[in-house]
C-alpha positions in Angstrom: 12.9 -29.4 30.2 9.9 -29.5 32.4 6.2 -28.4 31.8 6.2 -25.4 33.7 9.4 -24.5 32.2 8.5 -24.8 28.8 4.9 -23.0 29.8 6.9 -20.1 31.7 8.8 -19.7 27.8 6.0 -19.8 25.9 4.3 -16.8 28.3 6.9 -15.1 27.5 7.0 -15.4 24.2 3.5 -14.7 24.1 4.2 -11.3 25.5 6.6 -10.1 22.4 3.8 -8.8 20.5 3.3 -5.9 23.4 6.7 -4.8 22.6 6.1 -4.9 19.1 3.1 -2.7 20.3 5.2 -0.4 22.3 7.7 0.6 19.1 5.1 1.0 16.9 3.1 3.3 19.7 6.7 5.5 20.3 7.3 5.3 16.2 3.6 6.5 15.4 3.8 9.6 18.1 7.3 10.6 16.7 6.0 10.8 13.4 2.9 12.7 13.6 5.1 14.9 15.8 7.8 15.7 13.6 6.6 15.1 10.4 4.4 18.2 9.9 3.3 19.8 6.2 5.3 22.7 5.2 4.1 25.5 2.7 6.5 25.9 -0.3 7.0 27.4 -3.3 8.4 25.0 -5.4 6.2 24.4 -8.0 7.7 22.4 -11.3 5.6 21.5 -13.9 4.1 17.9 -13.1 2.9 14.8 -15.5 0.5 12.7 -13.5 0.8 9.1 -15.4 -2.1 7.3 -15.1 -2.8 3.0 -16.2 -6.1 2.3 -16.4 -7.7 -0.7 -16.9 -11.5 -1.6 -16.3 -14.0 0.5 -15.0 -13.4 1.5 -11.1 -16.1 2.4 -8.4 -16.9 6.2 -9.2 -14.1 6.6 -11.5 -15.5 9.8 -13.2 -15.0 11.2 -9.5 -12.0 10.0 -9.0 -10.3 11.4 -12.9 -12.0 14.6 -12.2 -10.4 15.3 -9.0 -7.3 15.4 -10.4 -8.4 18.5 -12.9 -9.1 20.4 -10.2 -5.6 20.9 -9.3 -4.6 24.2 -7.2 -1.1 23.9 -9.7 0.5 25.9 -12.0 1.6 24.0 -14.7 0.9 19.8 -15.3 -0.7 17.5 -17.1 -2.7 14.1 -17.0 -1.7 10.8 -19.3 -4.2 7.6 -19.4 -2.9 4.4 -20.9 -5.8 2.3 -21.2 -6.7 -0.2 -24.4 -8.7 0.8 -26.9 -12.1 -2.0 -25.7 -11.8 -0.8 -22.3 -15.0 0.4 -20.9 -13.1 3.0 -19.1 -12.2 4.7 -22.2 -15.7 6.5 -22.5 -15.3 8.1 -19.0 -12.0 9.7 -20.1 -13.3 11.3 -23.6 -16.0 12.7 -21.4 -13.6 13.9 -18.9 -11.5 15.3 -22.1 -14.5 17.3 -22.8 -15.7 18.7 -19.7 -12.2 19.5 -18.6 -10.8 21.8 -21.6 -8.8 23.7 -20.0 -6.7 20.7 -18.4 -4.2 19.2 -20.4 -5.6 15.3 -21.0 -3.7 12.9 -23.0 -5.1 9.4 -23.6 -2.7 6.8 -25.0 -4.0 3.5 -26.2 -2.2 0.6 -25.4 1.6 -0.2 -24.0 3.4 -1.1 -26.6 5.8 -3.4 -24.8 5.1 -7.1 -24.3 5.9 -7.6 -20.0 3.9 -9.7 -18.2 2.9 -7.1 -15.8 0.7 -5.0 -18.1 0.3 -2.3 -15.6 4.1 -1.4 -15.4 4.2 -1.6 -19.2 2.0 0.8 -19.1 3.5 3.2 -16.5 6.9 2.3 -18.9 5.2 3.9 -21.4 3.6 6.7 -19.8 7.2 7.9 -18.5 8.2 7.9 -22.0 5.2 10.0 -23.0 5.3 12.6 -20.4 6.2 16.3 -21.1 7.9 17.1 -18.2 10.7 15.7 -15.8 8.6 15.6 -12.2 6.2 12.6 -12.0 3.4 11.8 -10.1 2.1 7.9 -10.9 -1.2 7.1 -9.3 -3.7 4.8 -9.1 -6.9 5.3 -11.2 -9.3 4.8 -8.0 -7.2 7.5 -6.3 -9.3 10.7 -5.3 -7.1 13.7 -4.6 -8.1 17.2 -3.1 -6.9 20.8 -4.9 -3.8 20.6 -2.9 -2.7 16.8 -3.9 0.5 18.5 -6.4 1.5 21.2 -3.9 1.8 19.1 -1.6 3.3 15.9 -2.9 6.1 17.5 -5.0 7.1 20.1 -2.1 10.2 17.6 -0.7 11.5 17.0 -4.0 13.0 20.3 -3.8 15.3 18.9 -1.6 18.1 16.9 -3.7 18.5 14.6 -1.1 15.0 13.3 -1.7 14.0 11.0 -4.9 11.0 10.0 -4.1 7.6 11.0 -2.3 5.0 8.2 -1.2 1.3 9.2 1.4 -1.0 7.5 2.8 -4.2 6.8 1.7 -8.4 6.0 3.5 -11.3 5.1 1.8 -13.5 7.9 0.2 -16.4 6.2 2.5 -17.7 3.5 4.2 -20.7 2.0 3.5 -20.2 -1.9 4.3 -18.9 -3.8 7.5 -16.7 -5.2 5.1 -15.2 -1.9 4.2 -15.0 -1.1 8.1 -12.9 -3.8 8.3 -10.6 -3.1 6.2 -10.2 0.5 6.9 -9.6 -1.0 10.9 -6.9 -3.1 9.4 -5.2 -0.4 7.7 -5.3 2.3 10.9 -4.5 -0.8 13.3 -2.0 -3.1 11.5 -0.5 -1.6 8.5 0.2 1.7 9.1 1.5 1.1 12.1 4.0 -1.6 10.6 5.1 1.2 8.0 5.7 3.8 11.1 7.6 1.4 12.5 10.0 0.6 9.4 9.9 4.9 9.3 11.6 4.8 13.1 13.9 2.0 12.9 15.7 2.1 8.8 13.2 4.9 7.4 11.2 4.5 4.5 12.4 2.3 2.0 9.5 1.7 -0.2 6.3 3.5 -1.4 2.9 2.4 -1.2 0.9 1.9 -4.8 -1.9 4.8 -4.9 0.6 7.7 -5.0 4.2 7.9 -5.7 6.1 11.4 -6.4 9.7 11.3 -8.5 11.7 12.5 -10.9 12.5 11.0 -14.7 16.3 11.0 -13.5 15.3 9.2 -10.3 13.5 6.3 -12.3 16.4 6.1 -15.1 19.5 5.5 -12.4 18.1 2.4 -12.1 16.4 1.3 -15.5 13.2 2.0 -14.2 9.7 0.7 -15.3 11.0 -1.0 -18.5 13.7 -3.0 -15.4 9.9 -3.8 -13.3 8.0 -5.5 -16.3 8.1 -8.8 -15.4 8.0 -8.6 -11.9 5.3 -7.9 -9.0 5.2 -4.9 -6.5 6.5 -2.0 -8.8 5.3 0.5 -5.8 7.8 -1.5 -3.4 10.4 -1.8 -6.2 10.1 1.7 -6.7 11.2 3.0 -3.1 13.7 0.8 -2.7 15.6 1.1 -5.4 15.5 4.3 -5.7 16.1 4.2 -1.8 19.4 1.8 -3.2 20.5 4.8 -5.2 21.3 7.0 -1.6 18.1 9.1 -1.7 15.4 9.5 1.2 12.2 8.3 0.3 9.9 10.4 1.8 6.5 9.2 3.7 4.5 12.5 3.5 2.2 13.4 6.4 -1.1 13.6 3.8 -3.4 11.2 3.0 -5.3 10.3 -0.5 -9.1 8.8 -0.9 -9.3 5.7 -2.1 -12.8 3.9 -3.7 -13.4 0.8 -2.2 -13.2 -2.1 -5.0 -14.6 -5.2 -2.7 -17.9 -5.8 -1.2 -17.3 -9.2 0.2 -15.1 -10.8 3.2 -14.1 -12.9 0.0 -12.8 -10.4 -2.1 -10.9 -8.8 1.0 -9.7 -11.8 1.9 -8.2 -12.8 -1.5 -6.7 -9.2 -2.0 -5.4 -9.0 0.8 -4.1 -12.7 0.7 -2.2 -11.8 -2.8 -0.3 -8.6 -1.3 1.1 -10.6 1.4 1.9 -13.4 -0.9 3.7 -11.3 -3.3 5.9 -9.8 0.1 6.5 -13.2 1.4 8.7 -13.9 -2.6 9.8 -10.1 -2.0 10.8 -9.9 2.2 10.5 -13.5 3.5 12.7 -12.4 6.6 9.7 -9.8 7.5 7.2 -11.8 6.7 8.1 -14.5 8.7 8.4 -11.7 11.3 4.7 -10.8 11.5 4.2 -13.8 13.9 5.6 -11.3 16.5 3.0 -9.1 15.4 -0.1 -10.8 15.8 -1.1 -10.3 19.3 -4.3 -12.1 19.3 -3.4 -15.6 18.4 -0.5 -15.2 20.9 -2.8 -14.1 23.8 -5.2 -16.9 23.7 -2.3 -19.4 23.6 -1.3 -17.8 26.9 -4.9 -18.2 27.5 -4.7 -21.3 27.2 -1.2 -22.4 28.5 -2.8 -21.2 31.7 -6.2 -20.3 32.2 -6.2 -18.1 35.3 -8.3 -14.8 35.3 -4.9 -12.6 35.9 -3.2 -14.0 33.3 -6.8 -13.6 30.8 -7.2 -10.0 32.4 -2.9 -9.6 31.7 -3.2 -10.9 28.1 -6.4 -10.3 26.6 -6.9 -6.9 28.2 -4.0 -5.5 27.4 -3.6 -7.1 23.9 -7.0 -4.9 23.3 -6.0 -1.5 24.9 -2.5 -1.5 23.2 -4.2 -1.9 19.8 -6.7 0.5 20.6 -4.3 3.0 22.0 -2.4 2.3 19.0 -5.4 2.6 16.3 -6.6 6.0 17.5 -3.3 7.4 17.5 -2.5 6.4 14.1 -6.5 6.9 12.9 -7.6 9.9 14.6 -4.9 11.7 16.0 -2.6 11.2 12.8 -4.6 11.0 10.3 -7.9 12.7 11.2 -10.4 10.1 10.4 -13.7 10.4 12.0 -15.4 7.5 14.0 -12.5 5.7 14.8 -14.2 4.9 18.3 -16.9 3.4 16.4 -14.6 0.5 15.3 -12.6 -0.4 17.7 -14.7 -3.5 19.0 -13.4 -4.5 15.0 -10.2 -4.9 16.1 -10.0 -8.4 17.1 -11.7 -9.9 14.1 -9.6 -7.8 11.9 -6.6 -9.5 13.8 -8.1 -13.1 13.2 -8.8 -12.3 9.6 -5.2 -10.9 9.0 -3.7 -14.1 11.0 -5.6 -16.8 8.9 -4.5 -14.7 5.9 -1.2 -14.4 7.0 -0.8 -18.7 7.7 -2.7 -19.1 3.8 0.2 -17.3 2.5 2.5 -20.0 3.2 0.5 -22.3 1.2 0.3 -20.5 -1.6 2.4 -20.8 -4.9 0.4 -18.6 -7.1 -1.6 -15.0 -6.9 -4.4 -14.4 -8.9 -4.4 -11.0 -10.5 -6.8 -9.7 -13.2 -8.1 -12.5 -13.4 -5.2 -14.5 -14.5 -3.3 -17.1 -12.1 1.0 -15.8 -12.1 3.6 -17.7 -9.9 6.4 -15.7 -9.2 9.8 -17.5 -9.8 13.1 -15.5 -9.3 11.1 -12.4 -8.9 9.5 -12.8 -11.7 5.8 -12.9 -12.5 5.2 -16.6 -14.7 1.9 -17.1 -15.6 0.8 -20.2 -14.3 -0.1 -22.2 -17.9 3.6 -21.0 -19.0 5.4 -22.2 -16.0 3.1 -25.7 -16.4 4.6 -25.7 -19.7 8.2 -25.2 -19.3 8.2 -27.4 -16.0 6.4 -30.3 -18.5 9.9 -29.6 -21.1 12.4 -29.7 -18.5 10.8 -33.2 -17.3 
């Protein structure tokens, strides 16, 4: 095969990303289209489970907001440990909240290695009622939050409700980045899964089910040792035959990082963890990541049409593409403002997304895991057992 053949491929293949850009453009318009909030008047009684653990950004904020519920009937559980300085926000929140009913329970019980899904496993088996809303504790909700994440569960056919979620506020470039990143790349990757197999997973700060829905499968107890209990959750209740539904509403969440650092390492974890969980579609991302692809075209053949062909239109699809799913969808203001972001976001997320195949191990609250057969191993134990089996 001769050079200019093997450039005239490569162009091509350069050019996959703009269809990738063109799905997720038609998926992201057909979704704010049809998938519009409905008023109901299905209003079960709700437990909102809660694990905690350490002291978020603002987290008195965030706990109150969900007292302030415009909902019937429901009540809040906390796991947390007994030393954790969190504990002293929620006795507070106990006594300026009296009329809400607060349960704090101390401690698990169970002995997983994920200590946050020991604690949700618990908090299921504490709750006073069969609907269940789990969420995050830097989660901030308005008065509507219950209303409006419990309505589809009055369809049978549903068994499980996930939303979006943007920062409460942005102070940083950092934090700019990341919200870019979510608007421009991630929600657009999740509209697209909506369009082409639906929803078959929920995203961490809010998931909406049922006790029944969790037990068909084992639930948390089954998710102890393992990683992504948000993913797990969708799809396995998705395995079940119900719809997991992505609800056109969006949470507040604090931001937890001040550094390109910490984003990078958090965000370096998550796609770790999916790379052991979806390899297939996260080997897929290449096809995704317009900017390195563009420059290699670029560079392949450095004309001005073909700089003007590529790098212009790799920036007005992802623009097109983050204000549709920023502003038009989900209403967030200055999305303008950020688009010049969009290309280092894109270089960040393609140097994070080339470390994830070198990695072995996620670092997670503060303690180093590998994750072998699904599992979560931390790393001194797996050192160990590898040193026995030599």
């Amino acid at each position: 095969m001769t050079w200019p053949t093997i450039r005239t491929v490569l162009l091509a293949i350069s050019a996959i990303p703009f269809v990738y850009y063109c799905i997720a453009i038609f998926s992201s318009l057909r979704y704010f289209r049809v998938s519009r909030l409905k008023p109901s008047g299905f209003l079960p009684p709700i437990s909102n489970i809660k694990p905690v653990f350490g002291l978020d950004p603002e987290a008195y904020e965030n706990f109150a907001s969900f007292c302030r519920q415009d909902y019937p009937n429901y009540e809040i559980l906390f796991c947390i440990d007994a030393n954790d300085p969190a504990l002293p926000v929620l006795q507070r929140l106990k006594n300026d909240f009296p009329n809400t009913r607060i349960r704090i329970v101390i401690g698990s019980g169970r002995n997983g290695t994920n200590d946050k899904v020991c604690r949700l496993a618990r908090l299921v088996e504490e709750a006073s009622y069969n609907h269940l809303v789990i969420s995050d504790s830097d989660v901030r909700v308005q008065p509507d939050y219950l209303r409006r994440l419990v309505a589809p569960l009055q369809d049978p056919k549903v068994g499980a409700v996930t939303c979006f979620y943007v920062p409460s506020s942005e102070t940083t470039f950092i934090q700019r980045l990341q919200e870019v990143g979510m608007l421009s790349d991630f929600y657009p990757g999740v509209l697209v899964d909506w369009q082409l197999e639906g929803i078959k997973f929920a995203l961490g700060p809010t998931i909406c089910t049922t006790r029944e829905r969790l037990q068909e499968w084992g639930g948390y107890p089954a998710l102890e040792n393992q990683p992504a209990d948000d993913l797990q959750v969708g799809r396995r209740i998705a395995e079940q035959g119900y719809e997991v539904v992505l609800l056109n509403y969006a949470v507040s969440t604090v931001p937890d990082y001040n550094s390109l650092r910490e984003l990078f390492f958090k965000r370096l974890r998550w796609i770790t963890v999916m790379r052991q969980m979806r390899p297939w579609g996260h080997a897929g991302l290449v096809f995704t990541l317009g900017l390195p692809w563009c420059l290699l075209a670029v560079a392949l053949q450095p004309t001005a049409a073909v700089a003007a062909w590529y790098l212009s239109g790799y920036f007005v699809f992802r623009s097109v593409l983050t204000l549709l799913v920023g502003s038009a969808g989900l209403k967030q203001r200055g999305v303008w403002a950020k688009l010049l972001l969009i290309p280092a976001w894109d270089a960040l997320a393609t140097s994070i997304w080339l470390t994830s195949f070198t990695r072995r191990s996620i670092r997670w609250r503060g303690q180093d895991y590998r994750i072998v057969n699904g599992n979560l191993v931390p790393v001194r134990a797996a050192a160990s057992e590898t040193a026995v089996n030599v």
